[in-house]
C-alpha positions in Angstrom: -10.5 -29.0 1.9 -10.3 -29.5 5.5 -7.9 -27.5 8.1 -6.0 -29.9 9.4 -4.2 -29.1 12.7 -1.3 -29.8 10.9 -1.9 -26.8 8.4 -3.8 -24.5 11.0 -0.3 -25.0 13.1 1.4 -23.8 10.0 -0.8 -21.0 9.5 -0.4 -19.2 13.0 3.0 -17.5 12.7 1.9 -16.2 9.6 -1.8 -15.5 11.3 -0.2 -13.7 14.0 2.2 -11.2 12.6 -0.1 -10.4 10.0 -2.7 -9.3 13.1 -0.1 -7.7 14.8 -0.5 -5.3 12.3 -3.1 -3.8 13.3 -4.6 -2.0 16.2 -7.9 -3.7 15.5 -7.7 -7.5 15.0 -10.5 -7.2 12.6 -8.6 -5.1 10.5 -6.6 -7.9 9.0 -9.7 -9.7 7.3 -8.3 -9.0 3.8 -4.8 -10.1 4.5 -5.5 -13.2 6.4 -8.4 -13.6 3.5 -5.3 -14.1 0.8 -2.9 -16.3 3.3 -5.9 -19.0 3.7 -6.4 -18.6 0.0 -2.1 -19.2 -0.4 -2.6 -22.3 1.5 -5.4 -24.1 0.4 -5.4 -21.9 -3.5 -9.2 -21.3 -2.7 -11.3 -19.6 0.2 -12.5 -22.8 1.5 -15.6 -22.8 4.0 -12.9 -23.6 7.0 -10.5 -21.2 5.5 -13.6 -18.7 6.2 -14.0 -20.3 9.7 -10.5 -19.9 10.8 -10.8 -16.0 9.8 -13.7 -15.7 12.0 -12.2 -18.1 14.7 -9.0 -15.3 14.6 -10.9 -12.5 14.4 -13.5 -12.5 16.6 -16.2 -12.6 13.8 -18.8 -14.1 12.5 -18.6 -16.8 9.6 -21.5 -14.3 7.9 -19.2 -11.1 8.2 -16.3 -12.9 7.0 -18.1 -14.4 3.6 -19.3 -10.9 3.1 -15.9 -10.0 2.4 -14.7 -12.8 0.8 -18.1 -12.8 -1.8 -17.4 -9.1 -2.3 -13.9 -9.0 -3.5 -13.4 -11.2 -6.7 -9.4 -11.7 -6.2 -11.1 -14.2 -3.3 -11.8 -17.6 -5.1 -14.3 -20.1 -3.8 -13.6 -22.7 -5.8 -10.4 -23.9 -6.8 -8.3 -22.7 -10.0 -5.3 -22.9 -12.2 -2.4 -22.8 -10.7 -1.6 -19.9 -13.1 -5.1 -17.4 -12.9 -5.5 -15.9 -16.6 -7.3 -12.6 -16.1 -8.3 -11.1 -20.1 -9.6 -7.1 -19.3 -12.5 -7.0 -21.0 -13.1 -2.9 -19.9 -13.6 -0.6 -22.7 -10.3 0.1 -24.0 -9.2 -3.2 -24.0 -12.1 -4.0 -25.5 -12.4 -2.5 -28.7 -8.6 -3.0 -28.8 -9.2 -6.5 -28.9 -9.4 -8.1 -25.2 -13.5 -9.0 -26.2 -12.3 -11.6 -28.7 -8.8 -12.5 -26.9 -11.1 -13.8 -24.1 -13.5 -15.7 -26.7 -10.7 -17.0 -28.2 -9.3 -18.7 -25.3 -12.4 -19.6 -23.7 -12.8 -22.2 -27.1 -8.9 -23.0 -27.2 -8.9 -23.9 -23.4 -12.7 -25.2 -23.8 -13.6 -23.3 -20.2 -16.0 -20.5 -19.5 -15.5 -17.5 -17.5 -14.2 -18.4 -13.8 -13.4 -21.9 -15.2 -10.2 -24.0 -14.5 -8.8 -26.6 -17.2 -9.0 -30.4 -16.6 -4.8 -30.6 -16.0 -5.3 -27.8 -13.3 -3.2 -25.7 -14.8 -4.9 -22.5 -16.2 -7.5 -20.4 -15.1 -9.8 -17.9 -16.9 -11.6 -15.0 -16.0 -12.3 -11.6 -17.5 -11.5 -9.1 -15.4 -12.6 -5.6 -15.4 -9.5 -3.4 -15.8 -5.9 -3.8 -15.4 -5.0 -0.3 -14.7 -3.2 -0.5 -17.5 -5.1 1.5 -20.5 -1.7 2.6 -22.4 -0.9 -1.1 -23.1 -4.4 -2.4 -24.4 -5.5 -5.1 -24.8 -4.0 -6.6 -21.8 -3.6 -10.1 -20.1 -2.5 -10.9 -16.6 -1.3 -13.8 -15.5 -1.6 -14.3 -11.4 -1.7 -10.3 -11.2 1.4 -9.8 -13.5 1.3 -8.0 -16.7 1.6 -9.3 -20.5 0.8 -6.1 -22.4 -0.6 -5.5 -25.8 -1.8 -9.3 -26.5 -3.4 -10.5 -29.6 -5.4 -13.8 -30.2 -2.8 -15.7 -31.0 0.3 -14.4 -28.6 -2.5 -15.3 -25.7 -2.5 -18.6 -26.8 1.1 -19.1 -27.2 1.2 -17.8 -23.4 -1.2 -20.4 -22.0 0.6 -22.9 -24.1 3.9 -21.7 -22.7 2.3 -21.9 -19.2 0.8 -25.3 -19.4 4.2 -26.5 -20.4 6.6 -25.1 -18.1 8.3 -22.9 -20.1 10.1 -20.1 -18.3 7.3 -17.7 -19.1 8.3 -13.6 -18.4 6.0 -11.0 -17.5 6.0 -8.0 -19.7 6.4 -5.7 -17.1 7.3 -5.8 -13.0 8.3 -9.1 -11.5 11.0 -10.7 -13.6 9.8 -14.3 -13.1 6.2 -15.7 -13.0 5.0 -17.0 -9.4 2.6 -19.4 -9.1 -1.3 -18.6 -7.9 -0.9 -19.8 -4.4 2.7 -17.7 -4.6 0.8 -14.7 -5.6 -1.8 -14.9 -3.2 0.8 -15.1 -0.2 2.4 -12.2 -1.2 -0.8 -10.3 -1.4 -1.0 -10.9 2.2 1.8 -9.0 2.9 5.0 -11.3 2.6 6.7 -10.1 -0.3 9.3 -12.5 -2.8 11.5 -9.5 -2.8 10.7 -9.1 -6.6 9.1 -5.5 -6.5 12.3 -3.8 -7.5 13.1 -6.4 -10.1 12.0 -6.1 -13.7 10.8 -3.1 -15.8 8.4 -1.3 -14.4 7.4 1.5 -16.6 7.4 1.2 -20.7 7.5 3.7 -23.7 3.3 4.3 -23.4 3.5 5.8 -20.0 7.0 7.7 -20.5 5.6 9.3 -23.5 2.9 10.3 -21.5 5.3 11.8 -18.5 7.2 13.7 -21.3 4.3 15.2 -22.7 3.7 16.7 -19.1 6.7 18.2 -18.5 6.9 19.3 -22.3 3.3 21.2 -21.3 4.0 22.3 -17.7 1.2 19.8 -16.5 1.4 19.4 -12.5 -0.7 17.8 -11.0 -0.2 19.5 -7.6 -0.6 22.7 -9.4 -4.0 21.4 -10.4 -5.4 20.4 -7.3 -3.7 23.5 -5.3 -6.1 25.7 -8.2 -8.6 23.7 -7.9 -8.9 23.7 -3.7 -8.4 28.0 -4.4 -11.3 28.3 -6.4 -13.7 25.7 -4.8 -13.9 23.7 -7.8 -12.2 22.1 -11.0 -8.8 23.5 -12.0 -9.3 25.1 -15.6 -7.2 23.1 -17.6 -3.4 24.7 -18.7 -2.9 26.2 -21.5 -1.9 24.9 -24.5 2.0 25.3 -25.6 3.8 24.4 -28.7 6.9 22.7 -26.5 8.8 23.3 -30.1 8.5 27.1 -29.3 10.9 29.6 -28.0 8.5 31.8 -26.2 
């Protein structure tokens, strides 16, 4: 897809403040990476030359980068990006046949976008999100604890146009191109919005304070000593001791 002087004209307020940034224009690579990416959905090869054009780069340092990270996409996809974590947790919890499963249901391999244009699929690596395995995401928002057939009802819900709600964070779905815009550093003032934290990781925050476990108190032992903190010791948070 061609840069039109139309979209490139578009593009430079955008370009500009997100280089302002930074006291070194080349520093802004990664942003200005994801606002070509929200325009055109894909890093196209002009997308790459208006980076270096902006940058004072070359085309070959830019497609470095852009070949490195995998959130960069190089050829187009869904407009919702279905990311199964296929990472050993999720794994064994089930993301292994989650992501076979809708590779047949969606009839797509890995990195492959369905004929309406709709959906995306990729296995990803891990979600940072261990406590709620297996786990989907769906244009970097979270559907925790999915199972064959709940991951189907979520594409299905997506290729629709159902009003389809994250598990956790942003309390409505944006689309790939949305996603990718915000990732460049112009937020949809969703951040605050939804539930950010569930029962998993609170039970795990209790069980610290129930133990004494801080981890500042950790590192300031371990930086003492000149090597790992011995772990705490164990306490029966029922006692009275």
């Amino acid at each position: 897809m061609a840069l039109t002087q139309e979209v490139r004209d578009r593009l430079e307020p955008d370009a500009a403040q997100i280089i302002g940034r930074y006291p070194q224009s080349r520093s802004a690579l990664l942003p200005l990476l994801h606002l070509v990416q929200a325009e055109e959905g894909y890093v196209t090869q002009d997308g790459i030359e208006y980076c270096a054009e902006r940058l004072g780069l070359t085309e070959a340092e830019v497609t470095a980068v852009a070949s490195f990270y995998t959130m960069y996409k190089r050829e187009p996809v869904g407009e919702y990006h279905v990311g199964v974590c296929t990472n050993s947790l999720c794994a064994v919890m089930g993301g292994d046949a989650i992501f076979a499963d809708l590779k047949e249901y969606l009839g797509v391999g890995n990195d492959e976008t369905t004929a309406d244009g709709r959906i995306s699929l990729e296995h990803v690596e891990c979600n940072a999100a261990c406590d709620y395995a297996p786990v989907v995401m769906v244009n970097w928002e979270f559907f925790d604890n999915q199972t064959p057939r709940s991951a189907r009802e979520l594409v299905d819900g997506l290729r629709s146009g159902a009003d389809v709600t994250p598990t956790r964070g942003a309390a409505r779905l944006c689309t790939w191109k949305q996603a990718s815009r915000i990732l460049a550093g112009f937020p949809d003032d969703q951040a605050t919005t939804g539930r950010t934290a569930g029962e998993p990781s609170l039970a795990g925050l209790r069980l610290a304070k129930a133990h004494g476990w801080t981890p500042d108190e950790d590192l300031a032992a371990e930086r003492r000593s000149g090597g790992p903190a011995e772990p705490p010791a164990q306490t029966d948070p029922g006692s009275k001791t």
